[in-house]
N, C-alpha and C positions, 0 to 999 in steps of 0.2 A: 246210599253212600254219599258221604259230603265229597265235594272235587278238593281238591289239593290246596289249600290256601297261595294268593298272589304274595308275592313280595314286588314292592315297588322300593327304588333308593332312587333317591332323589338328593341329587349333591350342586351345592351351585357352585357354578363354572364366572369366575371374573370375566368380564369382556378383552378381549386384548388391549393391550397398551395403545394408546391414540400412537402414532406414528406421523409427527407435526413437523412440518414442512424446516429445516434450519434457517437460521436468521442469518445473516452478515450486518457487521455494520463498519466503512472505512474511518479508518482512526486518523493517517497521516499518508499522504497530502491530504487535509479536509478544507482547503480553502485560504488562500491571502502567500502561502509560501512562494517563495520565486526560489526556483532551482537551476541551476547552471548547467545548459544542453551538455556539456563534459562533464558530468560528474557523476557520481553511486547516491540514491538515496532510497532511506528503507519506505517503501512502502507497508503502513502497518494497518490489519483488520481484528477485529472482534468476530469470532466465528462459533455458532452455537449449534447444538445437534441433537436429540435426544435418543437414538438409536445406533446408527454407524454411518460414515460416510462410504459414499460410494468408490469405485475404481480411481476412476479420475475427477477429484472434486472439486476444483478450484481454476478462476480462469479470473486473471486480470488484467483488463483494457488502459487504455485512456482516452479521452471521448472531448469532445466540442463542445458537448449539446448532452441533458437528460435523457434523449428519447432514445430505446437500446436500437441500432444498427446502424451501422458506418462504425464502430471505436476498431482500436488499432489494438492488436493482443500484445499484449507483455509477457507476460508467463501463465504458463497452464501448468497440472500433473502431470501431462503425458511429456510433452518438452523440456520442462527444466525442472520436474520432480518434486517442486512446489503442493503442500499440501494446505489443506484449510484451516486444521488445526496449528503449524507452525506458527501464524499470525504475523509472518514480517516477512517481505521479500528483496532484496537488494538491486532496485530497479540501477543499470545505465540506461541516464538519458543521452548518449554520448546518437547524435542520428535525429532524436525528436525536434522534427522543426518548431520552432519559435514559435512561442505563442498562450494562448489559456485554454487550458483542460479542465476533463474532471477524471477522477478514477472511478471505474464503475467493475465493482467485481462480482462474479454470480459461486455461487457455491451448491452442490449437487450432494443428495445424501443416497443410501444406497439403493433405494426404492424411485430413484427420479428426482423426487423432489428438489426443487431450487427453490434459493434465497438471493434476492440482490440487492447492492446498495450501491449510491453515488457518493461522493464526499458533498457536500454541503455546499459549498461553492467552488471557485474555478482557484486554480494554481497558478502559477507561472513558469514555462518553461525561456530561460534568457541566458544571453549572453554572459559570461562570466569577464568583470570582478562583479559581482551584487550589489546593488544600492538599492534600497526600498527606499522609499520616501522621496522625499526633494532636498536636493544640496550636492554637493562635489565629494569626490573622495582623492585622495595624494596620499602612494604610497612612496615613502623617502627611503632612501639606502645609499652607500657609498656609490661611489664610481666607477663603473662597470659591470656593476650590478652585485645581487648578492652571490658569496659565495662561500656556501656551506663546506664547514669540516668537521671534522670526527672529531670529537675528544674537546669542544667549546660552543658556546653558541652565538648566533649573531642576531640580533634586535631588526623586528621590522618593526618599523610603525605608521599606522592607519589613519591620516587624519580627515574624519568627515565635515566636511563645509555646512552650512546654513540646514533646516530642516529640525525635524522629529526624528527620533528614535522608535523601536529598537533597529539596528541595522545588520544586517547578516553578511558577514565577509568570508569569504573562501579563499584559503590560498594551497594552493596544490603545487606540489612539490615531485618534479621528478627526476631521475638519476644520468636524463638522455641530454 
């Protein structure tokens, strides 16, 4: 008697998809900006992933120095709901003492993996009115200062003294 013939199948199987660690990269502050300790500014990133991010994936600092430990947290997912993919945060500096920063953010995909970036060089965090550069600035208005109404509007104007451009002026307006 013959024995029973083998069958063999034989099917190829793809390897699983690589699972590569996500990248960050910070877009804005990236370096030379001077921000007014009182004010909102978007902190913005690039954040990439090729499978899923994790629970809580995003955590951004502002730092001294490149080297990661001492930075001061900004916003994380777990605190202000901040995700990786949004790409913009709405930092108040209103509390960040004076000084130059960097931003350093890490971002977390579902399996652990982190990506982190610094911005490029340091920021400024200063006193508000802003003047970058060298030269004086004079804001002129009537007498007693300005006073906004409903239904017209009233002209400030900005004059910068001696120096370069561009210059960055803030004026904040409020109702108290």
């Amino acid at each position: 008697t013959n024995p029973a013939p083998t069958i063999i199948y034989t099917a190829e199987v793809p390897p699983p998809a690589a699972d590569n660690a996500p990248t960050v990269t910070v877009d804005a502050p990236n370096g030379g900006e001077n921000i007014p300790v009182t004010s909102v500014y978007n902190i913005d990133w690039t954040a990439v992933e090729d499978t899923a991010w994790a629970a809580n994936d995003i955590w951004i600092y502002y730092d001294t120095d490149t080297t990661p430990g001492g930075e001061t947290l900004i916003a994380d997912t777990a605190t202000d709901g901040v995700r990786a993919a949004d790409g913009t945060f709405a930092w108040d500096t209103t509390g960040v003492p004076l000084g130059n920063y960097y931003i350093y953010i890490v971002v977390e995909d579902s399996i652990g993996q982190q990506g982190t970036d610094y911005s490029d060089a340091t920021f400024a965090i200063v006193d508000a009115p802003v003047i970058s550069g060298v030269g004086l600035a004079s804001i002129y208005y009537q007498t007693g200062g300005l006073d906004f109404q409903g239904g017209h509007s009233d002209d400030v104007e900005a004059t910068v003294g001696s120096g370069t451009g561009p210059y960055d002026i803030y004026i904040n307006y409020t109702t108290d």
